[in-house]
C-alpha positions in Angstrom: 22.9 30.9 34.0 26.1 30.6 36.1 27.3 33.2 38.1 30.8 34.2 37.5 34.1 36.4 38.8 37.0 36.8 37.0 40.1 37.0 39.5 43.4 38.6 37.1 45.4 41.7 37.8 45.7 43.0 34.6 42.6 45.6 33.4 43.2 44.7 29.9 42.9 40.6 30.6 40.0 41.2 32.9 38.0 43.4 30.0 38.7 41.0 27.4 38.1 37.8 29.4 34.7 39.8 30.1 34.3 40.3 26.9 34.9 36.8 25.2 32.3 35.6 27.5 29.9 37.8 26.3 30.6 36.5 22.6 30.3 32.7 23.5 28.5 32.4 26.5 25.9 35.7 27.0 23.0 33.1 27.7 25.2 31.1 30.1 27.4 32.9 32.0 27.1 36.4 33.8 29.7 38.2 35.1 29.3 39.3 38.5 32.4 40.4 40.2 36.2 41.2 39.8 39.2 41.5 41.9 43.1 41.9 41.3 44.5 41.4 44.4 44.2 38.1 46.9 42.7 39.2 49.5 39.9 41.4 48.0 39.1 37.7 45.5 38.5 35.8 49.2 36.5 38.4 50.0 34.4 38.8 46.7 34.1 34.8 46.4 32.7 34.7 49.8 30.1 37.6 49.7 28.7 36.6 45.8 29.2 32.5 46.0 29.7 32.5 42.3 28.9 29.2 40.6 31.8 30.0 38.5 35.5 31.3 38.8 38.5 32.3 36.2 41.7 32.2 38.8 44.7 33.7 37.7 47.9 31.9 39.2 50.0 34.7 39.7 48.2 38.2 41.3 50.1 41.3 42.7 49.9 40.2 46.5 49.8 36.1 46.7 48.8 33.5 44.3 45.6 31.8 43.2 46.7 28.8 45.7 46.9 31.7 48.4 42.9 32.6 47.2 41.6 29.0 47.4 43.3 28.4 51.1 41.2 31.0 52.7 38.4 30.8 50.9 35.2 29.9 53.0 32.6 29.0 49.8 33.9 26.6 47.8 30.4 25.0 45.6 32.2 27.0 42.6 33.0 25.8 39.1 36.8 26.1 38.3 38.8 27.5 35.5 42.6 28.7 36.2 44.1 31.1 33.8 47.9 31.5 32.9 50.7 32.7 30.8 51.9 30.3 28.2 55.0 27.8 29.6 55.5 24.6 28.7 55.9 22.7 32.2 53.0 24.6 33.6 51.1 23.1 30.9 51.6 19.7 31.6 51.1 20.4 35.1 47.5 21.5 34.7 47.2 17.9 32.2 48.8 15.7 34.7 46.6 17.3 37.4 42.9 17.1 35.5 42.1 20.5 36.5 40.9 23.1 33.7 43.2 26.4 32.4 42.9 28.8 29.7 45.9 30.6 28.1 46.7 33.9 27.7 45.7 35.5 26.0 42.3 33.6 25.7 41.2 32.4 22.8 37.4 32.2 21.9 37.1 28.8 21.0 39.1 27.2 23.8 36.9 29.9 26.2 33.5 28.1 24.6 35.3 24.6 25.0 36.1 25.2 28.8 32.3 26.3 29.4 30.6 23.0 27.7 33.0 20.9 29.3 31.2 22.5 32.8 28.3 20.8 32.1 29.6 17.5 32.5 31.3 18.0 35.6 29.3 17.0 38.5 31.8 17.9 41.3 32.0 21.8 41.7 35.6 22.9 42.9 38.8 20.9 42.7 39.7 18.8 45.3 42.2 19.5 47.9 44.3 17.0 46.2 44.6 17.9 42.8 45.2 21.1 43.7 48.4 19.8 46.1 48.9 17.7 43.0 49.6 20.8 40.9 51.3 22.5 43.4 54.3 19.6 43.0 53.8 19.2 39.7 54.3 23.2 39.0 57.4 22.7 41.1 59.2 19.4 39.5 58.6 17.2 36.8 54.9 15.4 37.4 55.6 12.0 38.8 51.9 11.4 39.4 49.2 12.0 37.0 44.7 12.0 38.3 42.5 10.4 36.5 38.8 11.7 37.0 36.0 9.5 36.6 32.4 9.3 37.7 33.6 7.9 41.2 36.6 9.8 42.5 39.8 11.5 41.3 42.0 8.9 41.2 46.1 9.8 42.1 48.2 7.1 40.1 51.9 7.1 40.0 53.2 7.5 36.3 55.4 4.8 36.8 52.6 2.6 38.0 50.9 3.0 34.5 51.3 0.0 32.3 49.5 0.5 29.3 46.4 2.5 27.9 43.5 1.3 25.7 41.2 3.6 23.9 37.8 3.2 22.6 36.0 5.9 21.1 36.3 8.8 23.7 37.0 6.5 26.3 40.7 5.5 28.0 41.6 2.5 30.4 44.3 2.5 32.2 45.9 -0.8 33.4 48.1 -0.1 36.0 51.1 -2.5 37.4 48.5 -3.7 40.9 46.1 -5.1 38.5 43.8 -2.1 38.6 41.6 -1.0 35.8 40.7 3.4 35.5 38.3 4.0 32.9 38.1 7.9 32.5 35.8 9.8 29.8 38.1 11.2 27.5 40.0 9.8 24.6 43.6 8.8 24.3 44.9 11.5 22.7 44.7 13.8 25.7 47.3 11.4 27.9 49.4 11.0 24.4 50.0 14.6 25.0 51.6 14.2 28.4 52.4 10.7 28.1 55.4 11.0 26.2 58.6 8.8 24.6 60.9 7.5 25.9 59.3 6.1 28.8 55.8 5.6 26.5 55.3 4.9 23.4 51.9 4.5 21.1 52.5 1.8 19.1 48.6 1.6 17.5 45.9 3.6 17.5 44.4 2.1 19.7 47.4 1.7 22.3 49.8 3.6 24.5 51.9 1.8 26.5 54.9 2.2 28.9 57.8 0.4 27.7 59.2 -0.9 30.6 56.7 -3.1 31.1 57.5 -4.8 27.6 57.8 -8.7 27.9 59.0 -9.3 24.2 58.2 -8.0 21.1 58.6 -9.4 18.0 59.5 -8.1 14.1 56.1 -9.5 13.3 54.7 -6.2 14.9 53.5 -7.9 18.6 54.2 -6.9 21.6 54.2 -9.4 24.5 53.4 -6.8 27.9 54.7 -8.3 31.5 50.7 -8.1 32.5 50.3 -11.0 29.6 48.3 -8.9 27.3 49.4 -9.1 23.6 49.7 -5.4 21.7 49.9 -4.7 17.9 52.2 -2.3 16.5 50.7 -0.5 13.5 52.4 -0.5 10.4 52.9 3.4 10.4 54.4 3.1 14.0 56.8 0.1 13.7 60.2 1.7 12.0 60.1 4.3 15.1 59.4 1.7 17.7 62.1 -0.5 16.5 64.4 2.7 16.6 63.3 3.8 19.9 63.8 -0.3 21.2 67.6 0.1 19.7 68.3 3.6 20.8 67.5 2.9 24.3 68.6 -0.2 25.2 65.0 -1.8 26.0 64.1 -5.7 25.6 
């Protein structure tokens, strides 16, 4: 049973949030505390060391950055909350850390719980969180990459290609380095996007400025000497997206 607070500044959000757990997770999670305002959430995380904590962004007095700065306990499970926007979305994907939308839907609240099972490390690290700061600020120029190990910070420039296999993804960056991270391809095609990437195959993701050659065949030669297919389904719009920007 994990111990949680819910930190938001709206009554309304703070019932239903309340509620929603009680419909997905009554024999996981108790709710033990709320606060609307910063500096009563330091205070409340400190005195109940919840092993859990919904964090909204934005609260009358400060932010949820402000919250986590001055926090003293810190062996808490994660889960930012926030108004729908498009950047701040990607933000939260670039930076690996977990959100829920408002207002909250039940199956993504039930989705956010399981996936706390699997995570070993309780609270985000110092940098992701500096990580999303940036990234909330300007367009993401680095994206982590969580794996068993560490939280690894890679420019997204750096990245050369992606190969997927079942619900795993490896990244092959441009220093030779290999990231294998536990969650399939379809999460990074999300924030991965044209015209600087491209998935040419199911199976494949890669950034196109690292194309050697390519041929109408439907192979691609990269500049780290691996050979890529180009599906049948995905050729007419790589082709197009070759000639429309000028690339090799």
């Amino acid at each position: 049973m994990y111990k949680a607070v819910i930190i938001e500044d709206e009554h309304r959000l703070r019932e239903a949030l309340s509620i929603l757990l009680e419909m997905v997770a009554d024999d996981q999670v108790q709710v033990v505390g709320y606060a609307e305002h910063a500096d009563d959430a330091v205070k409340l995380i400190n005195r109940l060391k919840p092993d859990l904590v919904f964090l909204d962004i934005m609260l009358k007095d400060g932010t949820g950055f402000d919250v986590l700065q001055r926090i003293d306990y810190r062996g808490f499970h994660l889960i930012f909350t926030t108004a729908y926007e498009e950047h701040a979305i990607r933000a939260f994907k670039y930076s690996a850390i977990d959100y829920l939308l408002k207002p909250i839907d039940q199956e993504e609240l039930k989705l956010s719980i399981d996936r706390i099972k699997d995570i070993q490390q309780k609270m985000v690290g110092e940098q992701q969180l500096q990580e999303l700061q940036d990234n909330l600020q300007k367009t993401p120029e680095r994206l982590v990459l969580p794996t068993l190990e560490a939280m690894h910070v890679v420019k997204v420039d750096q990245i050369v290609r992606c190969e997927t296999s079942g619900s795993y993804t490896t990244f092959l960056l441009a220093d030779g380095r290999k990231i294998i991270v536990s969650k399939p391809l379809k999460n990074y095609e999300d924030i991965l996007l044209p015209p600087l990437f491209f998935r040419v195959h199911q199976s494949h993701l890669i950034n196109v400025h690292y194309i050697q050659s390519y041929s109408k065949e439907g192979l691609i030669q990269m500049k780290d000497k691996a050979t890529v297919p180009i599906s049948r389904a995905k050729k007419e719009a790589f082709f197009k997206l070759m000639t429309e920007d000028g690339n090799p």
